[in-house]
C-alpha positions as CSV (number, residue, x, y, z in Angstrom):
1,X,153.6,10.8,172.8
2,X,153.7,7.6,174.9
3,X,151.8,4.5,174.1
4,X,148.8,3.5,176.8
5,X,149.7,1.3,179.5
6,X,146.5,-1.3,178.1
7,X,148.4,-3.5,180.1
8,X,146.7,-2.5,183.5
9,X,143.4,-3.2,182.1
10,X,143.7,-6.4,180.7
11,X,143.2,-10.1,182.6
12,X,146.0,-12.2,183.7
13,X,146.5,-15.7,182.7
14,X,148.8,-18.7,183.2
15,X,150.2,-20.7,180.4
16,X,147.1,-23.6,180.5
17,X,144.6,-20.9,179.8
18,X,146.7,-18.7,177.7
19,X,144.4,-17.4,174.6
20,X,144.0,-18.4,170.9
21,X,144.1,-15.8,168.1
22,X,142.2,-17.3,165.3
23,X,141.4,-16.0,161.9
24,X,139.0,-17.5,160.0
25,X,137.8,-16.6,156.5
26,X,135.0,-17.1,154.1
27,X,135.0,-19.8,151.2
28,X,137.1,-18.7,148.2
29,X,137.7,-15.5,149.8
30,X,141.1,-15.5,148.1
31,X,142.6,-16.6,144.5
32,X,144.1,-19.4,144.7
33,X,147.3,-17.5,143.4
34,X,147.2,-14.9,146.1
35,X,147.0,-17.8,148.5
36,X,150.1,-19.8,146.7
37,X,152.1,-16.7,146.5
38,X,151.5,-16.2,150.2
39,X,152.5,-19.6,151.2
40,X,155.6,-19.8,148.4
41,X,156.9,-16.9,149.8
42,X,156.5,-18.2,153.6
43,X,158.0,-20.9,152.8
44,X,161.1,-19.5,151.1
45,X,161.6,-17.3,154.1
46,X,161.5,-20.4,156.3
47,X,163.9,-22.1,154.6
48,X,166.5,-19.2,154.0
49,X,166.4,-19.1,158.2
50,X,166.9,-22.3,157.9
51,X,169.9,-22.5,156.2
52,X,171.1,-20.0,157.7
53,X,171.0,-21.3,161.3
54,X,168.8,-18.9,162.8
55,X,165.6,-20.6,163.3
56,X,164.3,-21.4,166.3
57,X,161.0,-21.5,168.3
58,X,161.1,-17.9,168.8
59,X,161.7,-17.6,165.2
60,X,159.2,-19.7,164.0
61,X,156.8,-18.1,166.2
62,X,157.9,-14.5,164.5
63,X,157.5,-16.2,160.9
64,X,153.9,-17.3,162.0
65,X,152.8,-13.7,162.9
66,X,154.5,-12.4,159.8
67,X,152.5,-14.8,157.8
68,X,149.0,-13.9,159.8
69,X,149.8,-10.6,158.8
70,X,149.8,-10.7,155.5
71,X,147.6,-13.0,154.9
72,X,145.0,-10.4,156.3
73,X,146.3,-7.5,154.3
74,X,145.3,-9.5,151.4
75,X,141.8,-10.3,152.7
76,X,141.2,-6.7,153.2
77,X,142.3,-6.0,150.0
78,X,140.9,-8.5,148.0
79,X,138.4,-7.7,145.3
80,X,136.7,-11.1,144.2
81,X,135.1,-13.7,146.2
82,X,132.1,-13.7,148.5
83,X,131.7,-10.6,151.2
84,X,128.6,-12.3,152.6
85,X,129.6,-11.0,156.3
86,X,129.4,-7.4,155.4
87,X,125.6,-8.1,155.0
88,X,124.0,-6.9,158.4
89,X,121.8,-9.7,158.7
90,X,124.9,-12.1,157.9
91,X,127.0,-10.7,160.4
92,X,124.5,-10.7,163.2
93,X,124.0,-14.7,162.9
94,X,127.8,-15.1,163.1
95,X,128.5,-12.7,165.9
96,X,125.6,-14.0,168.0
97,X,127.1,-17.4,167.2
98,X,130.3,-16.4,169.0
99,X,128.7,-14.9,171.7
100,X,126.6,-18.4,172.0
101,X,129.5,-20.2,172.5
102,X,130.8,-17.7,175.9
103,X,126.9,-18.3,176.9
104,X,127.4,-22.4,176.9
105,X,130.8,-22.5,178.5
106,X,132.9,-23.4,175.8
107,X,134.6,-20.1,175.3
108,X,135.5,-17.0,176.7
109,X,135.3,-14.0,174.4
110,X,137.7,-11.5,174.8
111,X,138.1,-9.6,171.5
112,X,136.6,-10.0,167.7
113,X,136.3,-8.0,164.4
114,X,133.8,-9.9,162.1
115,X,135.4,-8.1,158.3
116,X,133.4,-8.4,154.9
117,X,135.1,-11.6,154.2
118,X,137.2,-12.8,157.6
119,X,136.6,-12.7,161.6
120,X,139.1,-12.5,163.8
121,X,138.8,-14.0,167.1
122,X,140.7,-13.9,170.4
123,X,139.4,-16.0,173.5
124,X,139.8,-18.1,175.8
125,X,139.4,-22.0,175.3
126,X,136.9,-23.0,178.4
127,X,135.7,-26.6,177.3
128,X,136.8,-29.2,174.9
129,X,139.2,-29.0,172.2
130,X,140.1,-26.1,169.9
131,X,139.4,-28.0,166.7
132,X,135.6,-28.9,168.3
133,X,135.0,-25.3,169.2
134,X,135.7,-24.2,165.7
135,X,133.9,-26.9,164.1
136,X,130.7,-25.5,166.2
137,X,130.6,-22.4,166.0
138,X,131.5,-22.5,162.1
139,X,129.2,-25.2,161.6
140,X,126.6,-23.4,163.2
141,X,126.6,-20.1,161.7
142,X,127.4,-21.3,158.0
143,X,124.1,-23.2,158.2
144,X,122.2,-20.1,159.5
145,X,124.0,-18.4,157.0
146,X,123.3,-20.3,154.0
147,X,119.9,-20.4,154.9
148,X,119.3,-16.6,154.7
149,X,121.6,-16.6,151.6
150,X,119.7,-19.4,150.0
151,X,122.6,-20.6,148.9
152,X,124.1,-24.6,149.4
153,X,128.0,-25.5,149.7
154,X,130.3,-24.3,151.6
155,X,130.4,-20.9,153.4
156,X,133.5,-20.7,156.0
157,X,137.1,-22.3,154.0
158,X,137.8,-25.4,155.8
159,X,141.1,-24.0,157.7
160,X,141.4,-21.7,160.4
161,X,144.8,-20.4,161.4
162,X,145.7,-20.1,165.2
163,X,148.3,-18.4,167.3
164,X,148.6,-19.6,170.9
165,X,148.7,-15.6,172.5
166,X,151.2,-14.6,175.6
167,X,150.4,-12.1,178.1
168,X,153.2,-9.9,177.0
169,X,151.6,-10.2,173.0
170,X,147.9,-9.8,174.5
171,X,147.1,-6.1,174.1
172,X,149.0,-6.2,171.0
173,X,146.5,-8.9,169.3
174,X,143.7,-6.6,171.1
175,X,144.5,-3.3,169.1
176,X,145.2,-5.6,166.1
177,X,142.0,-6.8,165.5
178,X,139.5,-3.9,166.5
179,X,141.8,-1.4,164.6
180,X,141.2,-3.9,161.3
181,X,138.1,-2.1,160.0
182,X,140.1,0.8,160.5
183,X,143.0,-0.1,158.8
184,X,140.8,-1.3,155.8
185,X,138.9,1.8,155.7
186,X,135.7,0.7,156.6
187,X,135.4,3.2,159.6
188,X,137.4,6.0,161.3
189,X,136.7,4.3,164.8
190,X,136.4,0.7,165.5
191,X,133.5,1.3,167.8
192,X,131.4,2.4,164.6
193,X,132.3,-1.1,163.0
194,X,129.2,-3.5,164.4
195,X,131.1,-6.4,163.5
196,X,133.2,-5.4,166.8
197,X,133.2,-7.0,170.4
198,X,135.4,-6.1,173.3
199,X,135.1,-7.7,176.5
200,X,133.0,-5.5,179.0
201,X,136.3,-6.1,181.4
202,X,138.4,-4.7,179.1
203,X,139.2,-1.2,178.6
204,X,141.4,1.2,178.0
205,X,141.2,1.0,174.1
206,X,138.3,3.6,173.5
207,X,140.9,6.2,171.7
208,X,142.0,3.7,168.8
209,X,141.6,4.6,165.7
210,X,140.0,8.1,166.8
211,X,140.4,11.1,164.5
């Protein structure tokens, strides 16, 4: 059976508005081993292309992706550490935060999956700088946040990690994230997942994930 063609449904954009994939996670989300391990073993693989002559951009891009990857299989599959975002009232301050920043202008949203421990975003950057917008909208929700948790201290772990997105790579990152609650076994359909947002002009992804 033949993959979609999402292609025809999605927007078109040049290189100064391509999009940011950005996963962002909650504080002490993961062991600090599991994190080491992760970034050891990035690292060894970076170097061993090194060596061997066949890194490039292209490469280094691939690495990144590779790294992404697993760094969310281990979210999803971590046991310990805070899952304050599967908490309904939790995740509806932090997804009404992201949709605040599309209503001021400094974003456009095209895709997210807010996970028990982890969001995944993918937008558009509309005003300002990417390290500002994050700083916002994290800032804003872990206040919110804390405040219904009664809680102090950090909620979101400092670092995001971001992946400048290419048209050809776009419905790709799309199916990536809304399929993650399916993938972790949260949902048979990511539609049934309310920590899931797909832009109202984009379609063509209602069968993911369907049994």
């Amino acid at each position: 059976m033949n993959e979609p063609d999402y292609r025809r449904h999605l927007p078109h954009f040049t290189p100064n508005d391509a999009p940011y994939y950005i996963t962002a996670r909650l504080t002490d989300s993961l062991p600090a081993t599991v994190l080491e391990k992760l970034q050891s073993d990035h690292r060894d693989l970076l170097r061993r292309k090194q060596r061997s002559g066949s890194v490039d951009s292209e490469e280094i891009r691939r690495l990144q992706k590779r790294y992404l990857v697993e760094l969310d299989r281990a979210l999803d599959q971590c046991v310990s550490g805070p899952k304050w975002l599967a908490l309904p009232p939790v995740m509806d301050i932090v997804r009404n935060h992201l949709m605040r920043g599309e209503e001021e202008g400094i974003v456009t949203l095209w895709c997210f999956t807010i996970m028990p421990n982890h969001v995944h975003l993918l937008f558009r950057l509309d005003k300002g700088v990417l390290r500002d917008a994050m700083q916002l909208v994290k800032g804003r929700s872990a206040y919110d946040c804390n405040k219904l948790l009664a809680r102090h201290g950090a909620f979101w772990q400092h670092e995001s990690y971001d992946h400048v997105v290419r048209e050809s790579e776009f419905a790709r990152i799309v199916r990536y994230i809304l399929l993650n609650p399916v993938k972790a076994g949260l949902v048979k359909r990511w539609q049934d997942w309310p920590g899931c947002y797909l832009h109202p002009s984009i379609y063509g992804f209602e069968d993911l994930g369907a049994s």
